[in-house]
TORNU-823067 format. One record per residue: x, y, z of N, C-alpha, C in turn; residue in three letters. Coordinates in steps of 0.02 Angstrom, whole numbers, padded with zeros to 5 digits, always signed. Example, Ala and Ser with C-alpha at 12.3 -4.5 7.8 and 13.67 -1.06 7.14 Angstrom:
BEGIN
+00660-00284+00390+00615-00225+00390+00660-00165+00390ALA +00642-00112+00354+00684-00053+00357+00645+00002+00394SER 
END
This chain:
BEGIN
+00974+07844+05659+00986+07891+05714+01046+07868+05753UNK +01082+07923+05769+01136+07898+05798+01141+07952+05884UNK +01145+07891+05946+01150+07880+05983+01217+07929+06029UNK +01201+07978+06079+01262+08007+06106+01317+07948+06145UNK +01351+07965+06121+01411+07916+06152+01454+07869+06086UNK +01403+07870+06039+01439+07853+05967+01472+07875+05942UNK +01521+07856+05883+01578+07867+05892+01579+07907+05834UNK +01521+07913+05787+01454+07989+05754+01450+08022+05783UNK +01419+08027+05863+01397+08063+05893+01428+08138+05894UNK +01479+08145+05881+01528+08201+05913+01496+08243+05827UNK +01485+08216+05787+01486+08269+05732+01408+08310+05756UNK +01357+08308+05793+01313+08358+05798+01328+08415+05854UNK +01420+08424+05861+01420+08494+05915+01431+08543+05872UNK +01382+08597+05903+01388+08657+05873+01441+08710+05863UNK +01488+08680+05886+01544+08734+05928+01584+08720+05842UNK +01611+08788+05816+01648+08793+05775+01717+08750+05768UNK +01777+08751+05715+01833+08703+05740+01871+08754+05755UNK +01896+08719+05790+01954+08749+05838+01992+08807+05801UNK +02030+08779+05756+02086+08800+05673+02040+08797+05616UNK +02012+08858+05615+01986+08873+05533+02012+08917+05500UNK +02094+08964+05519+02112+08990+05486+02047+09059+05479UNK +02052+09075+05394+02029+09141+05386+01952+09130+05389UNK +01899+09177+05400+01814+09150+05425+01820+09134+05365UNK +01764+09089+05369+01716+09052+05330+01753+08962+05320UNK +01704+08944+05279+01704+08848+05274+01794+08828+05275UNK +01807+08764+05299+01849+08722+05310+01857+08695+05214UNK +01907+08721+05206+01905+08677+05086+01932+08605+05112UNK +01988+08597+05184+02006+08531+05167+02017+08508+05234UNK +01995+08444+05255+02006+08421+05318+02027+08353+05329UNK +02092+08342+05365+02132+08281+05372+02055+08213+05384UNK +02016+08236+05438+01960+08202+05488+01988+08220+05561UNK +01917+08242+05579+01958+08248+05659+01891+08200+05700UNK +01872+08170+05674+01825+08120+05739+01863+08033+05705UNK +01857+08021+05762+01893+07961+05779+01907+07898+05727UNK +01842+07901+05666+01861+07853+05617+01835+07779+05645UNK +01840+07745+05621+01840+07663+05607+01891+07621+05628UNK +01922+07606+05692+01963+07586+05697+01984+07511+05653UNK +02063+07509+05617+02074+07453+05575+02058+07494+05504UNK +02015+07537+05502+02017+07561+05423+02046+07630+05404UNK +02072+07645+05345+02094+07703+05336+02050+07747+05329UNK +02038+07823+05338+02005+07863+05339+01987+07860+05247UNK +01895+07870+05253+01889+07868+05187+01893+07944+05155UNK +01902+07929+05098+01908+08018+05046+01837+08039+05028UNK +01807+08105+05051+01757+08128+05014+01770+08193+04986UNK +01731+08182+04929+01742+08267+04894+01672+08300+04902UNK +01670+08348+04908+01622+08391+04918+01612+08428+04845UNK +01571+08460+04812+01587+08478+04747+01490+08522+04768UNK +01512+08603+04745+01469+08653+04750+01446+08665+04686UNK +01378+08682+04654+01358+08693+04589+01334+08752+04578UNK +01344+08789+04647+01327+08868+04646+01363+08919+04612UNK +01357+08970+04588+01392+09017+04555+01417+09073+04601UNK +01366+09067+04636+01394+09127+04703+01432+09083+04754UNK +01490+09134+04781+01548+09090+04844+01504+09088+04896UNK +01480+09148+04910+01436+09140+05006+01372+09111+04986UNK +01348+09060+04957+01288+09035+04921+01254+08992+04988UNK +01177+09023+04988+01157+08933+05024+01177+08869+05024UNK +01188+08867+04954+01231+08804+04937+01295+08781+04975UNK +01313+08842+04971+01408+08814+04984+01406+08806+05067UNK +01340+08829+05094+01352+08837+05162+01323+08776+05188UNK +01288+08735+05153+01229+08673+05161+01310+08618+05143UNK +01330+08638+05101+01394+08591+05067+01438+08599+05134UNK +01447+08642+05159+01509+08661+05204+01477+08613+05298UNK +01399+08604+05285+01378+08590+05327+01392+08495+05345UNK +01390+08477+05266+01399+08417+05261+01478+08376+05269UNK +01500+08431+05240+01580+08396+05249+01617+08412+05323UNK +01556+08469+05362+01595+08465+05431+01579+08409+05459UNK +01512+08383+05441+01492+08319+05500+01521+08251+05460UNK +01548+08258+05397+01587+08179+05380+01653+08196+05408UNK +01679+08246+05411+01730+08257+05448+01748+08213+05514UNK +01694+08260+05549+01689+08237+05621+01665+08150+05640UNK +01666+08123+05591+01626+08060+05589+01707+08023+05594UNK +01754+08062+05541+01825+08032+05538+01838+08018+05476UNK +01803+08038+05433+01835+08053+05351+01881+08114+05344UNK +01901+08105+05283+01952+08158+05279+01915+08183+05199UNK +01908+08236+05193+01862+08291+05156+01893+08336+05110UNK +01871+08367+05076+01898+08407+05023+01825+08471+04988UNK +01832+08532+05005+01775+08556+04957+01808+08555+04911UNK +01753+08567+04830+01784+08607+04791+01715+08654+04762UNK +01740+08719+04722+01678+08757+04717+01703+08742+04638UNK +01616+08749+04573+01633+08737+04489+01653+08790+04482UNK +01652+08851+04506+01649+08924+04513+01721+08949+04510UNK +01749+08916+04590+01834+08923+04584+01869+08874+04518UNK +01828+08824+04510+01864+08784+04480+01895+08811+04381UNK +01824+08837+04372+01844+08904+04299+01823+08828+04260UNK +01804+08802+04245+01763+08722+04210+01752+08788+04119UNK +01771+08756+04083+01763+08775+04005+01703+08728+04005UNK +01670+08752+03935+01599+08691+03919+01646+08627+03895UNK +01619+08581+03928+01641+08512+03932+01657+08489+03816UNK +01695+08475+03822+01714+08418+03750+01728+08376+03748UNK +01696+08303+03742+01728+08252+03750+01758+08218+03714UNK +01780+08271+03647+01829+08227+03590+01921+08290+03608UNK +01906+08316+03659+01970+08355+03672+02016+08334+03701UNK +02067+08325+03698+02144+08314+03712+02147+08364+03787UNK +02148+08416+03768+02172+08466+03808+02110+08487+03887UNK +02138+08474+03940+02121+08478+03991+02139+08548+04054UNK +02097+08603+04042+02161+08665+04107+02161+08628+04172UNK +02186+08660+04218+02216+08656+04271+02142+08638+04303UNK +02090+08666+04302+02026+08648+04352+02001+08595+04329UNK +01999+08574+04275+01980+08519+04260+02036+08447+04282UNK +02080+08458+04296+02142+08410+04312+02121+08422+04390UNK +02107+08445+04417+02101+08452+04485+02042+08395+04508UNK +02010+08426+04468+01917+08406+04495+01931+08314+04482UNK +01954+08319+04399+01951+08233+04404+02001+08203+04447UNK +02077+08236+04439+02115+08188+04501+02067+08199+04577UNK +02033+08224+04628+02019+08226+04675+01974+08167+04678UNK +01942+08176+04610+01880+08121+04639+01904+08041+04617UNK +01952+08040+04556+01969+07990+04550+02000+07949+04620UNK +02026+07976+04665+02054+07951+04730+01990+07952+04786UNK +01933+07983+04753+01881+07995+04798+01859+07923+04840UNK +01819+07914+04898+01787+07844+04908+01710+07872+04925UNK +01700+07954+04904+01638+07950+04915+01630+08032+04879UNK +01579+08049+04871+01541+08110+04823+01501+08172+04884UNK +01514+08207+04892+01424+08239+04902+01429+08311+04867UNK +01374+08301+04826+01355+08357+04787+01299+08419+04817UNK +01300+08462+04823+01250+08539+04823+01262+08554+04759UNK +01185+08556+04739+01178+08624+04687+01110+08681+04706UNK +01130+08714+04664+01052+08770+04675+00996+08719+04640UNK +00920+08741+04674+00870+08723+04663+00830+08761+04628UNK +00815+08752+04570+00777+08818+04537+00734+08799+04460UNK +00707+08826+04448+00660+08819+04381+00661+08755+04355UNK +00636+08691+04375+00652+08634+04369+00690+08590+04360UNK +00753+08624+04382+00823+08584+04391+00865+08595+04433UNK +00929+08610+04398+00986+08646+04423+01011+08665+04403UNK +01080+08712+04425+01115+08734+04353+01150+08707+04309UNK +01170+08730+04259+01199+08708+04221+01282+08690+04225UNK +01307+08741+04295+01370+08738+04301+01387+08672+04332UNK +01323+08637+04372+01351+08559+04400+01332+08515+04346UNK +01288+08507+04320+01306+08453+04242+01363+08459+04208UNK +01399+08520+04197+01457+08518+04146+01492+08485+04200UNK +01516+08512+04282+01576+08467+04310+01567+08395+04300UNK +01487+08372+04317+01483+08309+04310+01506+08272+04254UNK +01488+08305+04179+01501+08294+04129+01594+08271+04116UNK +01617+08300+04148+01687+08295+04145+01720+08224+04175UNK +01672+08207+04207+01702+08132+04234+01694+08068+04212UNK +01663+08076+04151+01677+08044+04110+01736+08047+04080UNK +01787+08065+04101+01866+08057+04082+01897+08003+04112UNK +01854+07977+04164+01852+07919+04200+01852+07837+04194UNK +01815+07865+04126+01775+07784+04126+01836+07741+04111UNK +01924+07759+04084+01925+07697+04088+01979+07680+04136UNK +01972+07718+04203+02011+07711+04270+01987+07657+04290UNK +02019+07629+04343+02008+07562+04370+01947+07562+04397UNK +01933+07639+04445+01859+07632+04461+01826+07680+04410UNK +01793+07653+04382+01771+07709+04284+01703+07766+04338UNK +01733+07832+04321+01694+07861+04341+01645+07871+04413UNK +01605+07871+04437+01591+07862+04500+01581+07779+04533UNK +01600+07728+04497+01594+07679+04535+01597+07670+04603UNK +01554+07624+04620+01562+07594+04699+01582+07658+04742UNK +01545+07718+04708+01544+07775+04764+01479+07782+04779UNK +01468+07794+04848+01400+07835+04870+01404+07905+04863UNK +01354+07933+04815+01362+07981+04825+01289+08025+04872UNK +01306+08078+04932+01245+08126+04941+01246+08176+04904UNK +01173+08184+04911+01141+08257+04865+01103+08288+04900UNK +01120+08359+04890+01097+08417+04918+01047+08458+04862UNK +00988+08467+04902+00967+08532+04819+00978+08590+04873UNK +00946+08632+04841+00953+08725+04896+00913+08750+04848UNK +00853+08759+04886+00809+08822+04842+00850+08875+04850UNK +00838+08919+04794+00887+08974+04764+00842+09005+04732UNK +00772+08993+04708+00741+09015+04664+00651+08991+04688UNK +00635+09013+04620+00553+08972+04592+00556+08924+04558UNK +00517+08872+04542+00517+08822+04521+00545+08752+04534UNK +00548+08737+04610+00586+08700+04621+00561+08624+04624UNK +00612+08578+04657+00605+08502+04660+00622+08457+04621UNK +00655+08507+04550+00672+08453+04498+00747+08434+04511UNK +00785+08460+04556+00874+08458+04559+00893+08398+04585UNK +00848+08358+04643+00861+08298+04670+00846+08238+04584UNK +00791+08240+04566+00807+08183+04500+00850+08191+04447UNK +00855+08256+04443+00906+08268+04383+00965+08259+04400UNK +01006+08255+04484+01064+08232+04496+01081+08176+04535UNK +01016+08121+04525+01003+08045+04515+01017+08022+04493UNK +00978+08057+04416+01000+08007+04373+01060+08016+04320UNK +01112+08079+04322+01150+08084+04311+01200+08045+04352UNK +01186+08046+04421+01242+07992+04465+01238+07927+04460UNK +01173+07898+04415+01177+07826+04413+01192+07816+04343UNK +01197+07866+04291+01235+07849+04224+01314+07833+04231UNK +01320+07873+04290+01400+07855+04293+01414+07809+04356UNK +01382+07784+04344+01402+07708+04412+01386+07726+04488UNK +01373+07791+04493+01389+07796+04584+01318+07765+04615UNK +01313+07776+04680+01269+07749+04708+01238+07823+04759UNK +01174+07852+04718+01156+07897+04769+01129+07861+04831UNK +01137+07911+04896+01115+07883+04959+01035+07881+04941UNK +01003+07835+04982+00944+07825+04981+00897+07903+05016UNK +00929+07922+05060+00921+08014+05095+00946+08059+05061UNK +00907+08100+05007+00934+08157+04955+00892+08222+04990UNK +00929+08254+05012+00905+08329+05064+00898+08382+05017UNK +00825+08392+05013+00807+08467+04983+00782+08515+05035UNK +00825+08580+05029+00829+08617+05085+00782+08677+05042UNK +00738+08702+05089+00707+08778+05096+00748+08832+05097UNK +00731+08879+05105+00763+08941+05081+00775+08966+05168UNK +00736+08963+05208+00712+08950+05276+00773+08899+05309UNK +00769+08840+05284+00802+08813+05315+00892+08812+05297UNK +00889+08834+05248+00971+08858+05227+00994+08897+05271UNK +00930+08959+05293+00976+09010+05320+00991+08983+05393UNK +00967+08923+05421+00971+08900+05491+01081+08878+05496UNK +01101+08861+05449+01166+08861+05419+01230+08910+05424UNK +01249+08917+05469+01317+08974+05468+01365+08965+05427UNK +01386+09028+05412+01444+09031+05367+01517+08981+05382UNK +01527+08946+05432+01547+08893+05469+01529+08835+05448UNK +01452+08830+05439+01441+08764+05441+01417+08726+05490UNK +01410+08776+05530+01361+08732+05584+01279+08763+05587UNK +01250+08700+05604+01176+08694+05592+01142+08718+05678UNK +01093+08769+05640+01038+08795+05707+00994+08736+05725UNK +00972+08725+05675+00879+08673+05674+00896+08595+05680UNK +00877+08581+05743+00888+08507+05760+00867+08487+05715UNK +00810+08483+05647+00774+08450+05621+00811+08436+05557UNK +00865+08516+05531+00885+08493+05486+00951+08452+05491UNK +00979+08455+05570+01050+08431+05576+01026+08347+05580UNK +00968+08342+05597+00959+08265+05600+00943+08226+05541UNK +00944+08277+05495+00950+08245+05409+00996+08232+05389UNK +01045+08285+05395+01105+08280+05389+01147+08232+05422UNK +01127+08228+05479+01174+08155+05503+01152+08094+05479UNK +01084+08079+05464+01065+08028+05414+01117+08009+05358UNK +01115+08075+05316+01159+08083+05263+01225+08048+05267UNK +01252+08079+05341+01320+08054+05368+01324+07978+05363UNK +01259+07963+05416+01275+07876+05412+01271+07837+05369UNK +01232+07862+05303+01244+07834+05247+01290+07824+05216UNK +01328+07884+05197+01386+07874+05194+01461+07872+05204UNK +01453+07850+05270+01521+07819+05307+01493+07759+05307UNK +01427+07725+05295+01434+07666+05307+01444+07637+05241UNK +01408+07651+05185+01461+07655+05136+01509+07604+05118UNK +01554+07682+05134+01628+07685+05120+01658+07628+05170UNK +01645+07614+05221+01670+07564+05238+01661+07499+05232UNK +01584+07479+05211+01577+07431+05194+01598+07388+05122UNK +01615+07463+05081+01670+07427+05020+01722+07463+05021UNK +01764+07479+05077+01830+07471+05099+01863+07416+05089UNK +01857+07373+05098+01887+07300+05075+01884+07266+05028UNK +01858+07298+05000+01848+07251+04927+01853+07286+04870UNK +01865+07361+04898+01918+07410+04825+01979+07422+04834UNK 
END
């Protein structure tokens, strides 16, 4: 829990940002809360597994990267949707343009947070293939998600839910990252508490979410120095 007057604190105001350009979510943000003084602002990517743009998802995703924002990271969405992802090959040469995107972003990444839809005992299929792709990684200096924390989001979207948080566990620990110990599965109810902005109605769910936060900014800073 983090304390008013912290230097967290500022990411639970409700008030929209100032400069958002055209409505809806912020895709990329320098950081506008104060940071870590002595350290460089860390990189997070945000990465959506929804198929729809105005998705619970993207708005739960949009919720998260406003408050690492405001914490003093500098952020990036990306949607698999915009991104146009072909079914993954891993004996292929040839890479399009969304796929060159997704891996350079995260390769510079210092941290992950994933949304996908929640539904019939998983998730979709469109966030395994992105995931699948980073294995183009493994033989970068940091191979694939190393020494990243990553958060996870599910979003009921459907029936059958609860299976999206293990299935994008243990896909994040095949590839080195480190999920946060706080993996947020959101209601259908509590999605809609979420504005197209990104800012959160329900104290209950914004106080998960800042959990989420302090996990990972603390993180990222604590192996700031030693990557």
């Amino acid at each position: 829990m983090v304390r008013d007057g912290s230097p967290l604190a500022v990411r639970r105001s409700p008030s929209p940002p100032a400069d958002r350009g055209a409505p809806g979510l912020e895709r990329r943000t320098p950081g506008v809360g104060p940071g870590q003084a002595g350290r460089r602002r860390p990189l997070i990517v945000g990465l959506c597994g929804s198929s729809r743009p105005e998705s619970p998802t993207m708005r739960a995703l949009g919720a998260a990267t406003r408050m690492l924002a405001q914490a003093g990271a500098e952020t990036v969405m990306l949607s698999v949707t915009e991104l146009d992802l072909p079914p993954y090959q891993p004996d292929s040469d040839e890479r399009p343009p969304g796929v060159r995107r997704l891996v350079g972003e995260i390769s510079r990444a210092d941290g992950l947070v994933i949304a996908a839809p929640d539904y019939l005992g998983g998730t979709s299929g469109l966030i395994k293939n992105a995931l699948d792709y980073l294995w183009d990684l493994r033989d970068a200096p940091r191979p694939c998600l190393d020494a990243r924390p990553v958060g996870l989001l599910a979003c009921e979207e459907g029936s059958g839910v609860g299976g999206a948080l293990p299935a994008l566990r243990a896909t994040v620990h095949a590839l080195g990252g480190w999920p946060t110990p706080l993996g947020i599965r959101l209601t259908q109810q509590e999605c809609a508490t979420i504005d197209p902005y990104g800012a959160i109605a329900s104290p209950a769910v914004a106080d998960r979410f800042g959990t989420l936060t302090d996990q990972m900014m603390g993180f990222c800073y604590a192996w700031s120095h030693l990557i």
